[in-house]
VEXLOKOL-901039 format. One record per residue (C-alpha): x, y, z; residue number from 1; residue in three letters. Coordinates in steps of 0.001 Angstrom, whole numbers, plus 500000, padded with zeros to 6 digits. Example, Ala and Ser with C-alpha at 12.3 -4.5 7.8 and 13.67 -1.06 7.14 Angstrom:
// VEXLOKOL-901039
((512300, 495500, 507800), 1, "ala") ((513670, 498940, 507140), 2, "ser") 
END
This chain:
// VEXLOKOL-901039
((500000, 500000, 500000), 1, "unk") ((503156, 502269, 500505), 2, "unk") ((504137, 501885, 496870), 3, "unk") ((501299, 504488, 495429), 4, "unk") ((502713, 507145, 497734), 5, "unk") ((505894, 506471, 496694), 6, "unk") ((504974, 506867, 493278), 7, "unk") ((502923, 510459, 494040), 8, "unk") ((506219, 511728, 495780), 9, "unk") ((508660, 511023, 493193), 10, "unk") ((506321, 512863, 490634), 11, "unk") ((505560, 515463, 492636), 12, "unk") ((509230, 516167, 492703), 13, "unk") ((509532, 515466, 489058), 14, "unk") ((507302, 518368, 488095), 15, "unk") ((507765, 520787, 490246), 16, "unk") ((512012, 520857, 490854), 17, "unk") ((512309, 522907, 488343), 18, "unk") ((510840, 525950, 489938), 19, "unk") ((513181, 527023, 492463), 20, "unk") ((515409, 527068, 489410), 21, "unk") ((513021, 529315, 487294), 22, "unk") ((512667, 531682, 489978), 23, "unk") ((516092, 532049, 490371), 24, "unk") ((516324, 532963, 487057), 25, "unk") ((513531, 535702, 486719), 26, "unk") ((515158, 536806, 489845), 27, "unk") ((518226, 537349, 488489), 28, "unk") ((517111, 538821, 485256), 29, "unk") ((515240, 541351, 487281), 30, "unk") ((518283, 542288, 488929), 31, "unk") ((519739, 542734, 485672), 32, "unk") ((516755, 544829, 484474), 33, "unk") ((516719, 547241, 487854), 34, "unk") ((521079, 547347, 487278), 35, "unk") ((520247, 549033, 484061), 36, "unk") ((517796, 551534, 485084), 37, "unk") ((519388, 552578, 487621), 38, "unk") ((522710, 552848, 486156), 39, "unk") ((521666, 554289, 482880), 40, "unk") ((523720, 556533, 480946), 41, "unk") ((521029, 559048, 479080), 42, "unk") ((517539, 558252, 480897), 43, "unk") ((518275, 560495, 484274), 44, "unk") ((515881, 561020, 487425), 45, "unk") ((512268, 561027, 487199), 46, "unk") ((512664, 560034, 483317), 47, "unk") ((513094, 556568, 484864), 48, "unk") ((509636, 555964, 485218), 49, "unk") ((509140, 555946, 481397), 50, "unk") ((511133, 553014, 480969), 51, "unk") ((509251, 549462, 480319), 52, "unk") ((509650, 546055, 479610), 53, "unk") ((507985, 542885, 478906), 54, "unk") ((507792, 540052, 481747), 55, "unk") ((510719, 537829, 482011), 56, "unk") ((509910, 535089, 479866), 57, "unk") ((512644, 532088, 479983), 58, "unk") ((511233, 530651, 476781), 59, "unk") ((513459, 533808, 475403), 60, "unk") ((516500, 532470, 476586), 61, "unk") ((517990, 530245, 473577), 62, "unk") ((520847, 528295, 472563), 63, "unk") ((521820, 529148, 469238), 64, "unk") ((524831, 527152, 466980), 65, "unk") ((527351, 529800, 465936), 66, "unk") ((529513, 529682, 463168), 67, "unk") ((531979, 532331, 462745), 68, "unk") ((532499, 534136, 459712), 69, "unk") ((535512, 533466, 457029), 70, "unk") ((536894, 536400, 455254), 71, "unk") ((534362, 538977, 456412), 72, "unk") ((534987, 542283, 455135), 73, "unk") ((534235, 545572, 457137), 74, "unk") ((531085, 547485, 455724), 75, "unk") ((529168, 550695, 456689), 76, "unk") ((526580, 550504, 458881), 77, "unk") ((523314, 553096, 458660), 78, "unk") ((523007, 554675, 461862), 79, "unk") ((520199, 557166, 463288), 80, "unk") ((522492, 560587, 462600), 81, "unk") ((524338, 561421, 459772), 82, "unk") ((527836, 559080, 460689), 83, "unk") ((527590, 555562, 459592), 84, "unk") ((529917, 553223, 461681), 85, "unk") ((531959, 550258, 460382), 86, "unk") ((531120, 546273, 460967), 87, "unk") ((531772, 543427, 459751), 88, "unk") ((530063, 540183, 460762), 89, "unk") ((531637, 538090, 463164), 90, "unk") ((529897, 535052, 462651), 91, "unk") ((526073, 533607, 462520), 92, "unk") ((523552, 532098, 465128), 93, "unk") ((520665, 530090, 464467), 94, "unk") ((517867, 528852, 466681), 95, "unk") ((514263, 528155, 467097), 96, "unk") ((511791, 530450, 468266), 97, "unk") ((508244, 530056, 468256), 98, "unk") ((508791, 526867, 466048), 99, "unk") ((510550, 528934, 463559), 100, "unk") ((513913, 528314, 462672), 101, "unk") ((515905, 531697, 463216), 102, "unk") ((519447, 532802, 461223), 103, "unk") ((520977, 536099, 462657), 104, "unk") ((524339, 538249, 461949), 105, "unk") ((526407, 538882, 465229), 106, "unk") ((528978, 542127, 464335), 107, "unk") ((531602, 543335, 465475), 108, "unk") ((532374, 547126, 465435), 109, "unk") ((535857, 548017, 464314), 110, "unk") ((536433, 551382, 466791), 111, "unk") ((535984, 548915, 469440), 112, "unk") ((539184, 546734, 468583), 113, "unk") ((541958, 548569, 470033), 114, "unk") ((540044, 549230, 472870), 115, "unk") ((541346, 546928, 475902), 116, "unk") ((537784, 546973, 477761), 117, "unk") ((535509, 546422, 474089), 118, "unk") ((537902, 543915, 471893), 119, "unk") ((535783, 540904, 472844), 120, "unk") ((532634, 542428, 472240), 121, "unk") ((529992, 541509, 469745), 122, "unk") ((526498, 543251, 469238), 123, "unk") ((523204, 541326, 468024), 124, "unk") ((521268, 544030, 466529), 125, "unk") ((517688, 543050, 465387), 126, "unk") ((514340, 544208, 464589), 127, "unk") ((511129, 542287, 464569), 128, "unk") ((506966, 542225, 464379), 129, "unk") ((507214, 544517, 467227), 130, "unk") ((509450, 546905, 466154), 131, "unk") ((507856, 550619, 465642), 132, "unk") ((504482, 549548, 467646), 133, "unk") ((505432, 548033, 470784), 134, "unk") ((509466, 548503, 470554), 135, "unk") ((511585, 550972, 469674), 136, "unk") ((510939, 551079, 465360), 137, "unk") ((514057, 551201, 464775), 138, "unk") ((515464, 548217, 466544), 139, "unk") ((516894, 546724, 469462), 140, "unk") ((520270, 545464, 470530), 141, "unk") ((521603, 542636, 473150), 142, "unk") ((525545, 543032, 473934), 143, "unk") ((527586, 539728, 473901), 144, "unk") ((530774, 539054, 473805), 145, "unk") ((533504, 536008, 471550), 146, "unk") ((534664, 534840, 475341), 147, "unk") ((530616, 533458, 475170), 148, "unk") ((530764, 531303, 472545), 149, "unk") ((531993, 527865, 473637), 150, "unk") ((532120, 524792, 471603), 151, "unk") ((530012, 526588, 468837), 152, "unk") ((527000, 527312, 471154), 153, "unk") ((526050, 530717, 472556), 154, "unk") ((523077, 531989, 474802), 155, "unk") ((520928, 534503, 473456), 156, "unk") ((518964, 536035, 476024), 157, "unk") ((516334, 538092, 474619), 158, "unk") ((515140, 539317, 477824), 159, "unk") ((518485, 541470, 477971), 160, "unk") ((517204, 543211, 474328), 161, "unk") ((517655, 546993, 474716), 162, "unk") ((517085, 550356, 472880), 163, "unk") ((520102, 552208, 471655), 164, "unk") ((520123, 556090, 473263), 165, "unk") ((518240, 557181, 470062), 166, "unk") ((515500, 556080, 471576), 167, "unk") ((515569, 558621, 474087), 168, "unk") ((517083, 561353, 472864), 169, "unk") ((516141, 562884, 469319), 170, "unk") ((519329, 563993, 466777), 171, "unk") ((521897, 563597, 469528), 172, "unk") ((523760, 559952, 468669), 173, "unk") ((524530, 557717, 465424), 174, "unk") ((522997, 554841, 467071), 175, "unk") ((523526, 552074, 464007), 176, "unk") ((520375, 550670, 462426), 177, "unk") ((520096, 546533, 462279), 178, "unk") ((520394, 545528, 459160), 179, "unk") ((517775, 543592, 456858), 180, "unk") ((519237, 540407, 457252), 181, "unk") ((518297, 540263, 461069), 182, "unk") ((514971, 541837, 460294), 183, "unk") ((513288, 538491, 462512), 184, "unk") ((509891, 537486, 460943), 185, "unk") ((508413, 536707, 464529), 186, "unk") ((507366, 538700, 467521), 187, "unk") ((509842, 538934, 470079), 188, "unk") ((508005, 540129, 473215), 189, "unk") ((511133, 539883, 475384), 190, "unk") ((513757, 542447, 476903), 191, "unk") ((512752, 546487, 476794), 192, "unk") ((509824, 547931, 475015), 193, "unk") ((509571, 551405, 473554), 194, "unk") ((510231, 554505, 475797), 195, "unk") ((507024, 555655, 477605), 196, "unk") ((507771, 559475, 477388), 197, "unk") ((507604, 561316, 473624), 198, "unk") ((510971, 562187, 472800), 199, "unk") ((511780, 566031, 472368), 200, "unk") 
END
């Protein structure tokens, strides 16, 4: 008679481990949220309270294969001002997202290279079905870096998707524009949303 409550335990912790983990990670990744309000660069004092983002959804969070890029050449980049900046693609991630198979650019800016602090870093601009109605229209970025790429894997954490500062401040920065390629054909209601407050 013991063996059916046996049964009911193990399941029981089956299903619901997992949570303590999940928690910890919307924990953390609202941690990482209220670390970039607070420490924001452009968006100052009360302007705060305009900021807004989507609900930490782990289903964001992928695994994508990378494969890095032979031979890429450095291009010009269309940015919000009147300075275009120079990239070249570092390599490619794809993934699934809502069922759909997903192919994005990763780039790598070349100002960045002989500085100490930026050398490693890569940028994953995109747009997608939410871009210029519930996001920022003209795109969204999430910082990574080559030291995250291990054995041809990388986490992309939408979640961590932010607006450049064009999106708060009008004619002030070149603030590079994503582009076609990683144009995604899905919604991606994940990371920052557009900027509450009508910008001046």
């Amino acid at each position: 008679m013991a063996k059916p409550k046996f049964y009911i335990l193990i399941v029981f912790i089956f299903c619901f481990a997992h949570i303590p983990a999940q928690r910890s990670y919307i924990d953390s990744l609202q941690n990482y949220l209220d670390s970039y309000v607070k420490d924001h660069k452009v968006v100052k004092g009360n302007d705060k309270k305009y900021f807004c983002f989507y609900p930490v959804d782990e289903s964001y969070r992928v695994m994508a294969n990378f494969q890095k890029a032979d031979g890429s050449k450095w291009f010009l980049v269309e940015t919000s001002g009147s300075e275009r900046k120079t990239f070249r693609v570092y390599g490619t991630v794809s993934f699934t997202i809502h069922d759909t198979l997903m192919k994005l650019s990763l780039y790598q800016a070349q100002n960045l290279l002989t500085d100490p602090k930026y050398k490693d870093y890569l940028v994953l601009m995109f747009t997608d079905k939410t871009s210029g109605s519930e996001t920022y229209e003209s795109g969204r970025y999430i910082d990574l870096a080559v030291s995250n790429i291990k054995n041809n894997k990388i986490v992309i954490d939408f979640n961590k998707a932010y607006n450049p500062y064009c999106a708060y401040v009008k004619d002030k920065y070149n603030c590079p524009i994503p582009p076609r390629e990683n144009d995604l054909p899905v919604v991606i209601r994940a990371g920052e949303k557009a900027f509450a407050k009508k910008i001046e």
